[in-house]
C-alpha positions as CSV (number, residue, x, y, z in Angstrom):
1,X,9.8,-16.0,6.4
2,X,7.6,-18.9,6.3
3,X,5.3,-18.2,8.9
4,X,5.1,-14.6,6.5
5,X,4.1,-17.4,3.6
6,X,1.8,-19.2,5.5
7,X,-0.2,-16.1,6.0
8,X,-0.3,-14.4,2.9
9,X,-1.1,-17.8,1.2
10,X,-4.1,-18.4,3.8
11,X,-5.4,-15.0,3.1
12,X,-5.2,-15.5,-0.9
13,X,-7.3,-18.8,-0.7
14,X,-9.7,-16.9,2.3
15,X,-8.2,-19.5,5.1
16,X,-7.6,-17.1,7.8
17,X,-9.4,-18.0,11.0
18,X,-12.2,-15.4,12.7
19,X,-9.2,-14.3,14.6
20,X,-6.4,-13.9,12.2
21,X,-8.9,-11.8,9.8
22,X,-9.4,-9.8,12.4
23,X,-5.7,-9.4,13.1
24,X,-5.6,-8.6,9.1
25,X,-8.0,-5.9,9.4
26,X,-5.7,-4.7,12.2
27,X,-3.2,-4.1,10.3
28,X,-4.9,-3.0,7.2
29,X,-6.0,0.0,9.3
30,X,-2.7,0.7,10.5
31,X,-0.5,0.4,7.2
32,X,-3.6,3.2,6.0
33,X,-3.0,5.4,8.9
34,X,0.4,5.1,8.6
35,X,0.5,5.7,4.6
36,X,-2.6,7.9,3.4
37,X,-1.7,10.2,7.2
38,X,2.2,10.9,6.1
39,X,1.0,11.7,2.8
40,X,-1.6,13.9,3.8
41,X,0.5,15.7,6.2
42,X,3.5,16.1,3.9
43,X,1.4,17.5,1.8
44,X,0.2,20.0,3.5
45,X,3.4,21.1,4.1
46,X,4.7,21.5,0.3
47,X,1.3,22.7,-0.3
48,X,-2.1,24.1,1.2
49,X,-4.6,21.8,1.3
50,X,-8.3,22.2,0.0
51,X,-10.9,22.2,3.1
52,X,-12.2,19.1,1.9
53,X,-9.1,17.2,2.3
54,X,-7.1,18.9,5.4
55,X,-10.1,17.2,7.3
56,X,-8.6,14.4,6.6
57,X,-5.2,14.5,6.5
58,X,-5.0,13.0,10.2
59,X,-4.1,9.5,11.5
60,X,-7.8,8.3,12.1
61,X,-7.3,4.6,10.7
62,X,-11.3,5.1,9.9
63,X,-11.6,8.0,7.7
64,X,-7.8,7.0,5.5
65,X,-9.2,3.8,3.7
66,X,-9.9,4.1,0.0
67,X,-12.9,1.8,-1.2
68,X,-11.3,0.0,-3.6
69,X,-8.2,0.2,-1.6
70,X,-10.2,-2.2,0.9
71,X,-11.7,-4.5,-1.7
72,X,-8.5,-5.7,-3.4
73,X,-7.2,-5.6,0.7
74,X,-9.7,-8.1,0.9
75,X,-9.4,-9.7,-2.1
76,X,-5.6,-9.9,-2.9
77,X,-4.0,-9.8,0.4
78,X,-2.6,-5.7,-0.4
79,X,-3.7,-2.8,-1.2
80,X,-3.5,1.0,-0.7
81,X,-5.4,4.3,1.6
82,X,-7.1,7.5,0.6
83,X,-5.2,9.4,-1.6
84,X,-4.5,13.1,-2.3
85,X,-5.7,14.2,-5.8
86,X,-3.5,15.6,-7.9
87,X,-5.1,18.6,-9.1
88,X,-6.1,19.3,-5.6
89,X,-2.5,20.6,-4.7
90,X,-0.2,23.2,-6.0
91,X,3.2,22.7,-5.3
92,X,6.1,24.7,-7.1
93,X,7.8,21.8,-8.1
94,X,5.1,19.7,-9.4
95,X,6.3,16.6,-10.4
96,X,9.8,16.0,-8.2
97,X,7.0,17.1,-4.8
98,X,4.8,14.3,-6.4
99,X,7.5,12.2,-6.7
100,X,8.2,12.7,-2.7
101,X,4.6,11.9,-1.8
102,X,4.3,8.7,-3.5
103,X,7.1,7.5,-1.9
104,X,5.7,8.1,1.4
105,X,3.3,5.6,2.1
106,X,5.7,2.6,0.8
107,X,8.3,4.2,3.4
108,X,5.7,3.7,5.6
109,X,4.6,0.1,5.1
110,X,8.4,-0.4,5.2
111,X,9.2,1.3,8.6
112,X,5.8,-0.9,10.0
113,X,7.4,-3.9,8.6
114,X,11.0,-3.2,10.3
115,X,8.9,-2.6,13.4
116,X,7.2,-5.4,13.3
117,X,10.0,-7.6,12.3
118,X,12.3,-6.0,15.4
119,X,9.4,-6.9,17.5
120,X,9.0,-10.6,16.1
121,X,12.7,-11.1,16.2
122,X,14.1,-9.6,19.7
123,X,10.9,-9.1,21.7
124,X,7.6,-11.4,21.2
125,X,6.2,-13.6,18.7
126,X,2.5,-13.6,17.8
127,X,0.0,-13.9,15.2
128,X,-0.9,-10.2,14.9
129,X,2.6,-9.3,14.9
130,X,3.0,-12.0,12.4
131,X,0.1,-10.5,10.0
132,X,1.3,-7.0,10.6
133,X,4.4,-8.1,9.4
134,X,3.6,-9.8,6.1
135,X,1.1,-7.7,5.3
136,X,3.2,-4.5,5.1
137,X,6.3,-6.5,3.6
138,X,3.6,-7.2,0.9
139,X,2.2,-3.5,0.8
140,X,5.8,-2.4,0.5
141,X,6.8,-5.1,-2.4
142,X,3.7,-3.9,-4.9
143,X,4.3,0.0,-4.9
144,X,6.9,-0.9,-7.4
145,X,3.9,-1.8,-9.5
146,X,3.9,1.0,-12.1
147,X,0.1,1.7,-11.6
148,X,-1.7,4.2,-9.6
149,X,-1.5,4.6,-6.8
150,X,1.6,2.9,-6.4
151,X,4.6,4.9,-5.9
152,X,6.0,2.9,-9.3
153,X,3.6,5.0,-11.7
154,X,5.5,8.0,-10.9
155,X,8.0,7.1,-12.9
156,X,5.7,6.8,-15.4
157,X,4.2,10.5,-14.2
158,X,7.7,12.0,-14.7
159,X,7.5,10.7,-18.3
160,X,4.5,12.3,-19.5
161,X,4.8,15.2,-21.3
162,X,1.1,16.7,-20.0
163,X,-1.2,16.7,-17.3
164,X,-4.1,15.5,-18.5
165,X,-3.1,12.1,-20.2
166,X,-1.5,11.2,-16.5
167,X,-5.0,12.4,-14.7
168,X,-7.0,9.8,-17.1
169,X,-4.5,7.3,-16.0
170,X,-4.4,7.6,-12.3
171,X,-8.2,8.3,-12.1
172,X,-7.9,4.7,-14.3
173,X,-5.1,3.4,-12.3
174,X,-7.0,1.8,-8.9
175,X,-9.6,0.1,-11.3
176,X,-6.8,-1.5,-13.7
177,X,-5.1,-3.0,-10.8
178,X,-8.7,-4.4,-8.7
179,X,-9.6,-6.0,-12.6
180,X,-5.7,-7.7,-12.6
181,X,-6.3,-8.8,-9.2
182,X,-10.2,-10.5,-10.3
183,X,-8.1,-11.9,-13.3
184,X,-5.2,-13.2,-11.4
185,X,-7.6,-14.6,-8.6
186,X,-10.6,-16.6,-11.3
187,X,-8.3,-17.1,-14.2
188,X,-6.6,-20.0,-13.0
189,X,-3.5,-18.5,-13.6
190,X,-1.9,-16.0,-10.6
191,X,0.4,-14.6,-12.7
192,X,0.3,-11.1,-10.4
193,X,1.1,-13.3,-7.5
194,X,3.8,-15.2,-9.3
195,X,5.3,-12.0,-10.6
196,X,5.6,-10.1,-7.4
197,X,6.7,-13.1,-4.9
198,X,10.5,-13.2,-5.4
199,X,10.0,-8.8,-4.6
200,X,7.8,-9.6,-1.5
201,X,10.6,-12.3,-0.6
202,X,13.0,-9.9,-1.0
203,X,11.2,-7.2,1.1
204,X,11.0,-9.8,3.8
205,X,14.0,-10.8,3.7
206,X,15.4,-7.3,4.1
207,X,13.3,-7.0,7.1
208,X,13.9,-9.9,8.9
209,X,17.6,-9.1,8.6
210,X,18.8,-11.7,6.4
């Protein structure tokens, strides 16, 4: 795990070589492809999708990136894909099929991680497989966060008592967490980063079969 450090810590201070950033944008696109495509196909099997979204709901790794996804990606080492809107979907069992489908794209991260780690561990050891690898421990670690669009605020989803007080929320949800990330990055003070490391530690540790 401390080559994993090593990494993440370059990316948060923006020390990544030309060729390890591009090995991070590697692997941004696949943990996105991987995510934001489950999701999208899951979902079209508890539900039928709008037109607008079962374009979409493939594994292109160029059309599953959310915007602000990408900037805190770039900004705060994680991050998260396209998403499917809530009151784009009807599913019978609204909130427990919602539940399912935010815990998709974490199970994905975590299955690229295990990958990864398999492939570090028993086969060949390289930088990209290195980046791969903390990047989706990482990705897995934050969904606990209990902010859209991380699988954590479901919890929170299942507590509501209506729809519309969660829809303000997880239209609110992606902003909250890129204006945390500004804060923890120019404050001085990383307190995101400090409060998530011993649960990305523990991710990786899981993974690298410790």
């Amino acid at each position: 795990m401390v080559e994993l450090k090593k990494y993440l810590m370059n990316l948060y201070f923006m020390k990544l070589t030309h060729e390890e950033f591009l090995y991070y944008c590697v692997a941004i696109l696949a943990n996105v492809a991987f995510g934001s495509g489950f999701m999208r196909f899951f979902a079209s099997a508890l539900s039928e999708l709008p037109p607008e979204e079962s374009k979409i709901y493939d594994f292109n790794p160029f059309t599953n990136p959310d915007i602000i996804g990408t900037i805190v990606f770039l900004t705060a080492g994680f991050g998260w894909g396209r998403q499917v809107s809530d009151h784009k979907l009807s599913i019978k069992k609204q909130k427990l099929g919602w539940l399912i489908l935010a815990l998709i794209p974490p199970f994905a991260s975590l299955t690229l991680a295990l990958t990864a780690a398999y492939i570090k561990y028993f086969l060949w050891s390289d930088r990209v497989i290195d980046i791969l690898l903390g990047l989706s421990v990482t990705i897995t670690a934050y969904h606990i966060l209990p902010i859209p669009p991380f699988a954590g605020s479901r919890i929170i989803y299942l507590a509501l008592p209506g729809e519309r007080a969660w829809r303000l929320f997880s239209k609110a949800g992606p902003f909250i967490i890129l204006a945390l990330v500004l804060l923890d990055r120019f404050s001085g003070t990383p307190f995101l980063r400090e409060l998530m490391d011993p649960i990305v530690k523990a991710v990786g540790n899981f993974v690298a079969y410790r």
